[in-house]
DSSP file (Angstrom, degrees, kcal/mol; ACC not computed):
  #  RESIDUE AA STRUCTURE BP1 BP2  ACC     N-H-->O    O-->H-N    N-H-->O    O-->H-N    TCO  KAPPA ALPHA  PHI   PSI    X-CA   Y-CA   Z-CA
    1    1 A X     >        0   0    0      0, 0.0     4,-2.3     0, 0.0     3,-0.5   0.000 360.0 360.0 360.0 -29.7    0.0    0.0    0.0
    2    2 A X  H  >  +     0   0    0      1,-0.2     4,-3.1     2,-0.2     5,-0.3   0.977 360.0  55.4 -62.4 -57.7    3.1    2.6    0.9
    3    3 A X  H  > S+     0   0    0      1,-0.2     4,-1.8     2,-0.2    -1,-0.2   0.857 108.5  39.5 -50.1 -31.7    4.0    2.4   -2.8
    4    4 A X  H  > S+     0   0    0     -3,-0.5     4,-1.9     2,-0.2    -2,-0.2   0.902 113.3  59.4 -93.9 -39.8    0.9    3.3   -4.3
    5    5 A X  H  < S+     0   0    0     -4,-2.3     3,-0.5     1,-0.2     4,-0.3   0.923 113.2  38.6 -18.5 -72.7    0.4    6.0   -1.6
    6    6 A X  H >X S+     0   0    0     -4,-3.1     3,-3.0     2,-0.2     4,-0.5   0.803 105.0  64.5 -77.6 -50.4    3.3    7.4   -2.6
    7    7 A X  H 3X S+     0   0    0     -4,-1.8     4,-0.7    -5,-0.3    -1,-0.2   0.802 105.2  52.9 -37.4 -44.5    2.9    6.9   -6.5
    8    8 A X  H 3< S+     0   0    0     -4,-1.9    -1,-0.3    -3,-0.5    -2,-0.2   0.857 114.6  38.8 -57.3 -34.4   -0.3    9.3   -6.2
    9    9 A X  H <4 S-     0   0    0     -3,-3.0     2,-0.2    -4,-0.3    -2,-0.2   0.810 139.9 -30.2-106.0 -82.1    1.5   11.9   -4.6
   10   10 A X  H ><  -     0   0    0     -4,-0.5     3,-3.7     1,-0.1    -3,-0.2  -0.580  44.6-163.4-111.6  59.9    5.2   11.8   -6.6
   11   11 A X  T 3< S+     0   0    0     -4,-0.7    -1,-0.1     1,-0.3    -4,-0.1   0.634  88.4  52.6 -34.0 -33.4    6.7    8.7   -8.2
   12   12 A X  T 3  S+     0   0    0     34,-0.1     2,-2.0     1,-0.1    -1,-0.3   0.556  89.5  98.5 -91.1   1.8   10.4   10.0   -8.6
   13   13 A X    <   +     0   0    0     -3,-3.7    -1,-0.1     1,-0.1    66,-0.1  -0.386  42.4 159.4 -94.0 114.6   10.4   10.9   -5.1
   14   14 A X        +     0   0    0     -2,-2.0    65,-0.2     2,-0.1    -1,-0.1   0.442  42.8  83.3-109.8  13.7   12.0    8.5   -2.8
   15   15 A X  S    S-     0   0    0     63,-4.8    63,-0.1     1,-0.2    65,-0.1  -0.195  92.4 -10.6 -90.1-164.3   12.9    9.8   -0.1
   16   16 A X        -     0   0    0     61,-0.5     2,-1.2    63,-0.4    -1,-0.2   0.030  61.5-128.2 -20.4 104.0   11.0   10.5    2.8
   17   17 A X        +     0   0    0     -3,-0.1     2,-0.3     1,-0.1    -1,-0.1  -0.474  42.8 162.4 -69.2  86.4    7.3    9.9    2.4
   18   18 A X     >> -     0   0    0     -2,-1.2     4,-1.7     1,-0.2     5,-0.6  -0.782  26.9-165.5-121.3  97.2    6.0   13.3    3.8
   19   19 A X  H  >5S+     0   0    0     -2,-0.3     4,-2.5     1,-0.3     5,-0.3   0.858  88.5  44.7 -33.7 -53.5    2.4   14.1    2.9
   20   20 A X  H  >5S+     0   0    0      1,-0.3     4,-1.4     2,-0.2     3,-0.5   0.965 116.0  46.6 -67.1 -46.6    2.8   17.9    3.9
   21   21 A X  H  >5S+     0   0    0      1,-0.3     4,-2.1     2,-0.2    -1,-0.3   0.736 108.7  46.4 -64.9 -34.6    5.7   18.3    2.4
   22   22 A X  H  X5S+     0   0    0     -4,-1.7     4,-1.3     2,-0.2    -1,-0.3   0.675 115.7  51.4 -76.6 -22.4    5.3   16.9   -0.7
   23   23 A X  H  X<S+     0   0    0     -4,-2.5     4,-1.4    -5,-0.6    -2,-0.2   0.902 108.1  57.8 -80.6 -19.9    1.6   19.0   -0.9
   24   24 A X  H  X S+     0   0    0     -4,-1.4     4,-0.9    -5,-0.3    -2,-0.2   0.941 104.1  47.9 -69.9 -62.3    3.6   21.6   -0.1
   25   25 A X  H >X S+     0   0    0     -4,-2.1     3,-1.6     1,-0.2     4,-0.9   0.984 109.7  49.4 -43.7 -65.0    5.8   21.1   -3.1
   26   26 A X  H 3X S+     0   0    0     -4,-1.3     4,-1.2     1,-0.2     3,-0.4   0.908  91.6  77.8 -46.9 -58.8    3.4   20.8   -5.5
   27   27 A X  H 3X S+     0   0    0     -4,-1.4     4,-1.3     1,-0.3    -1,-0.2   0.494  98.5  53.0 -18.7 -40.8    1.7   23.8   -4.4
   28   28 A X  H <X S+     0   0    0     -3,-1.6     4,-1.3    -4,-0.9    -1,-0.3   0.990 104.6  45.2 -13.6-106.4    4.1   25.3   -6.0
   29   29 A X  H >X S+     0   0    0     -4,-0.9     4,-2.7    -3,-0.4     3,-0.9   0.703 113.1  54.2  -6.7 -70.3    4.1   23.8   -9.1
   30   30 A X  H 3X S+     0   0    0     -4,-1.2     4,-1.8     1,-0.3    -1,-0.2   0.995 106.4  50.2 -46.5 -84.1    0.5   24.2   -9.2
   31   31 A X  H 3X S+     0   0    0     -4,-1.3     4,-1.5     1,-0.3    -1,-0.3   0.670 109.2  53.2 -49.2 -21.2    0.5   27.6   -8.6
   32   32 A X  H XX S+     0   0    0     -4,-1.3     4,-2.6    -3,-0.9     3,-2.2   0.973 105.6  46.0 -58.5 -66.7    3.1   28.4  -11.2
   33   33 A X  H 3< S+     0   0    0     -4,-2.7     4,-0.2     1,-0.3    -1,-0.2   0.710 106.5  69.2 -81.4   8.3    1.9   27.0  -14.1
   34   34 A X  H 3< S+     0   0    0     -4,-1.8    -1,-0.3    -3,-0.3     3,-0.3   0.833 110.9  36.6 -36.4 -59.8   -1.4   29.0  -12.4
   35   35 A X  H << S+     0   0    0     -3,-2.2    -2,-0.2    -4,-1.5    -3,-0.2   0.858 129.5  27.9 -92.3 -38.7    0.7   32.2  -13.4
   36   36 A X  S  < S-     0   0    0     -4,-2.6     2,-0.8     2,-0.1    -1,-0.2   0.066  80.3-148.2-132.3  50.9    2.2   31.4  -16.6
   37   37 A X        +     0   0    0     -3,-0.3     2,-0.6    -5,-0.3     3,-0.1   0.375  38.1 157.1   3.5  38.5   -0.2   28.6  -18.4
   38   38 A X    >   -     0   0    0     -2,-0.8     3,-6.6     1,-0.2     4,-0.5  -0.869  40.6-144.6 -96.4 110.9    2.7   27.1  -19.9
   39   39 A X  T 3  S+     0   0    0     -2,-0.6     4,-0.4     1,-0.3    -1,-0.2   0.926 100.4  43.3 -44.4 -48.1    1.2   23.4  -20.6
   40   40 A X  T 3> S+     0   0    0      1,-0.2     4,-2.2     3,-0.1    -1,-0.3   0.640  94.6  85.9 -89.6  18.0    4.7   21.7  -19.8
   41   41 A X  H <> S+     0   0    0     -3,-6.6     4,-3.4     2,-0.2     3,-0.3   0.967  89.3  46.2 -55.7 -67.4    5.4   24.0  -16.6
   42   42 A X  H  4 S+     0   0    0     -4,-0.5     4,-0.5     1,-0.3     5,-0.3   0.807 120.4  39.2 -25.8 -89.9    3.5   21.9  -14.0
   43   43 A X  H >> S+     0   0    0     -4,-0.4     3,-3.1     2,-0.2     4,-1.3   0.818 118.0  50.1 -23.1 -67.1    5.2   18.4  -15.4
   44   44 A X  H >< S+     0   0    0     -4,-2.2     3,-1.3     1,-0.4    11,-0.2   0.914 108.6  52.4 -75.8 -62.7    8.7   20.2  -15.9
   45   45 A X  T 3< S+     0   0    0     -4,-3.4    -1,-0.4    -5,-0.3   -16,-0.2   0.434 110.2  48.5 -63.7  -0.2    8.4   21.6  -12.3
   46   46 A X  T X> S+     0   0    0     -3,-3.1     3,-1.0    -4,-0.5     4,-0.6   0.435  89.0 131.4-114.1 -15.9    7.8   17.8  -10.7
   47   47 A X  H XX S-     0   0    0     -3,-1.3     3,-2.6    -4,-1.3     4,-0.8   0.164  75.0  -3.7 -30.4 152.6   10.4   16.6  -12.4
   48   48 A X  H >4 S-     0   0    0      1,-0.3     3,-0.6     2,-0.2    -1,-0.3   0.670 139.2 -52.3  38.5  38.3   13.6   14.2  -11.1
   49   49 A X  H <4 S-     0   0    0     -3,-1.0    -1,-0.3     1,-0.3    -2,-0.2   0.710 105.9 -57.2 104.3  43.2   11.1   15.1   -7.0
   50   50 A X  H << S+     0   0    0     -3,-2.6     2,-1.2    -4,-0.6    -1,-0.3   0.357 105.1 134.4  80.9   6.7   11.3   19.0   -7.9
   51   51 A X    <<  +     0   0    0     -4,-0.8     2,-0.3    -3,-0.6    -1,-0.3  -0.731  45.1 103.1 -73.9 103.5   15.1   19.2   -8.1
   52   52 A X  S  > S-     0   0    0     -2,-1.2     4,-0.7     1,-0.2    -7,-0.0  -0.942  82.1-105.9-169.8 167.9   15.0   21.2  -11.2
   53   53 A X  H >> S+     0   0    0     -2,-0.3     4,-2.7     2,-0.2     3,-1.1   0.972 117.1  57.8 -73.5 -59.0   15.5   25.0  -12.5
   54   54 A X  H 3> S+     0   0    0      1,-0.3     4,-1.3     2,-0.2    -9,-0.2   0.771 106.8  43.3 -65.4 -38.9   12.0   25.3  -13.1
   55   55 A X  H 3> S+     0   0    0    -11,-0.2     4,-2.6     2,-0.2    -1,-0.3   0.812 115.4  54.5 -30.2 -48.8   11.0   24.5   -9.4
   56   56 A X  H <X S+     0   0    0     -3,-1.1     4,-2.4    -4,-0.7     5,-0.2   0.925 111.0  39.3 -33.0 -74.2   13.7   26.6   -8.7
   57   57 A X  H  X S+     0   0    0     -4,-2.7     4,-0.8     2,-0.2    -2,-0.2   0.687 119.7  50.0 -70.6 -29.2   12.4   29.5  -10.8
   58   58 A X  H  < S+     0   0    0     -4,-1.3     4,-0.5    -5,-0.2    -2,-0.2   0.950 106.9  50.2 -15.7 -92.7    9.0   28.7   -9.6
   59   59 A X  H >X S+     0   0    0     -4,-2.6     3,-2.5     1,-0.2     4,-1.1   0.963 116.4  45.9 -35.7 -95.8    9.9   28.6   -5.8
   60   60 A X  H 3< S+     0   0    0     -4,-2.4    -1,-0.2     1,-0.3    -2,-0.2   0.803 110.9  51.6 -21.7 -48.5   11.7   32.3   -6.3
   61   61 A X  T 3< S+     0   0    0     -4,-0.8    -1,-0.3    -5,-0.2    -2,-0.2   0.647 122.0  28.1 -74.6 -12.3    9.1   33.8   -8.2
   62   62 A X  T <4 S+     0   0    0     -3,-2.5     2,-0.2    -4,-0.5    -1,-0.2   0.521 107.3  82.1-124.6  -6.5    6.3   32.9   -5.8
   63   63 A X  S  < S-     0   0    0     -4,-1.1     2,-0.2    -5,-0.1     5,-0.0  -0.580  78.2-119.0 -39.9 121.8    8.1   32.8   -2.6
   64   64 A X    >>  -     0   0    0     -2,-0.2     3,-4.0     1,-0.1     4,-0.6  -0.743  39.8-120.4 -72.8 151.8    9.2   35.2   -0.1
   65   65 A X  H >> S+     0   0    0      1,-0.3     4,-0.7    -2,-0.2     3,-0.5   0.767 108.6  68.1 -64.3  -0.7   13.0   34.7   -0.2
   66   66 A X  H 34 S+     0   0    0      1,-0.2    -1,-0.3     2,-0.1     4,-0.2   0.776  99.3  46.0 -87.5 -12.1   12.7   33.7    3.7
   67   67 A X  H <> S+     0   0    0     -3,-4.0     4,-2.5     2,-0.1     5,-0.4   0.426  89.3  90.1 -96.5   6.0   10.8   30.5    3.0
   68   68 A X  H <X S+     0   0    0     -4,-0.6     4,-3.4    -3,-0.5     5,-0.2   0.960  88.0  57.5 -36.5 -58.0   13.5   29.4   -0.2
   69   69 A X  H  X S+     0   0    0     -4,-0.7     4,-1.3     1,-0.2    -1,-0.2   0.802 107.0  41.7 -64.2 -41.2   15.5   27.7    2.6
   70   70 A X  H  > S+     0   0    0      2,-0.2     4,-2.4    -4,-0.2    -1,-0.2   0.941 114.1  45.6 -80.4 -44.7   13.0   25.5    3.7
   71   71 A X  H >X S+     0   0    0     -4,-2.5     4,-1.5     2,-0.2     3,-1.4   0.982 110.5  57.4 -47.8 -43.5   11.5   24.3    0.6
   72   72 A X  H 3X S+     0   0    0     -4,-3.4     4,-1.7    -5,-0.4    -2,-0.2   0.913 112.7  43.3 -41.2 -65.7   15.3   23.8   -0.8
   73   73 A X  H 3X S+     0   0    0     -4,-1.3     4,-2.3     2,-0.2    -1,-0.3   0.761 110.8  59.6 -53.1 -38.4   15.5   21.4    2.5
   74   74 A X  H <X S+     0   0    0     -4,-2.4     4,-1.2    -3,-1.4     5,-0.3   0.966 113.0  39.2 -83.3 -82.8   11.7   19.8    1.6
   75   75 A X  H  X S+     0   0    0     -4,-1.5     4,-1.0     2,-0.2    -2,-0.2   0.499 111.8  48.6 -96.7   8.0   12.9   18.8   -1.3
   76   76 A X  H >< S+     0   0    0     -4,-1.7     3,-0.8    -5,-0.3    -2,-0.2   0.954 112.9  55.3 -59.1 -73.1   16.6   17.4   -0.6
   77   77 A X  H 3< S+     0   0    0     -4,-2.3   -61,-0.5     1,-0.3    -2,-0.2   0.721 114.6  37.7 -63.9 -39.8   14.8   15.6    2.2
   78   78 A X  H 3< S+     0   0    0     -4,-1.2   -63,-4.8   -63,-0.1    -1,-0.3   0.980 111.3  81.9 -45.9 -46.7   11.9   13.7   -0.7
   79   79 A X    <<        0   0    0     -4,-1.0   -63,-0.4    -3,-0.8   -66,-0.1   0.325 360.0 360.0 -58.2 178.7   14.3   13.4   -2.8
   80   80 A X              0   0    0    -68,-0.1    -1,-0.2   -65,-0.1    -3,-0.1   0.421 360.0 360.0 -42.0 360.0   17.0   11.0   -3.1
């Protein structure tokens, strides 16, 4: 059951299975390709567990820079 759990939320993430955090990540996402309705943001930005420039670029652009440090940390800690 843990696998498929987990398959719903992010398949390439395989590190720590953290509900909030990973809704948290996405939230992101979501909300980017919200603001610039570029079909492949959303995909692009879940990529390899959100380790990517476009998460990245995402994260900055909708962030205030004092929560950067923790998302960076949310997604070392899904990740690999």
């Amino acid at each position: 059951a843990g696998l498929t759990k987990r398959s719903l939320f992010d398949p390439s993430c395989t590190g720590v299975f953290d509900r909030q955090l990973l809704r948290r990540l996405r939230r992101v996402c979501d909300d980017c390709f919200n603001v610039f309705r570029e079909p492949n943001v959303s995909t692009e930005c879940r990529s390899n567990c959100y380790n990517n420039e476009v998460f990245r670029q995402c994260m900055e652009y909708l962030l205030p820079p004092h929560l950067h440090e923790e998302h960076r940390l949310a997604v070392q800690m899904v990740g690999k």
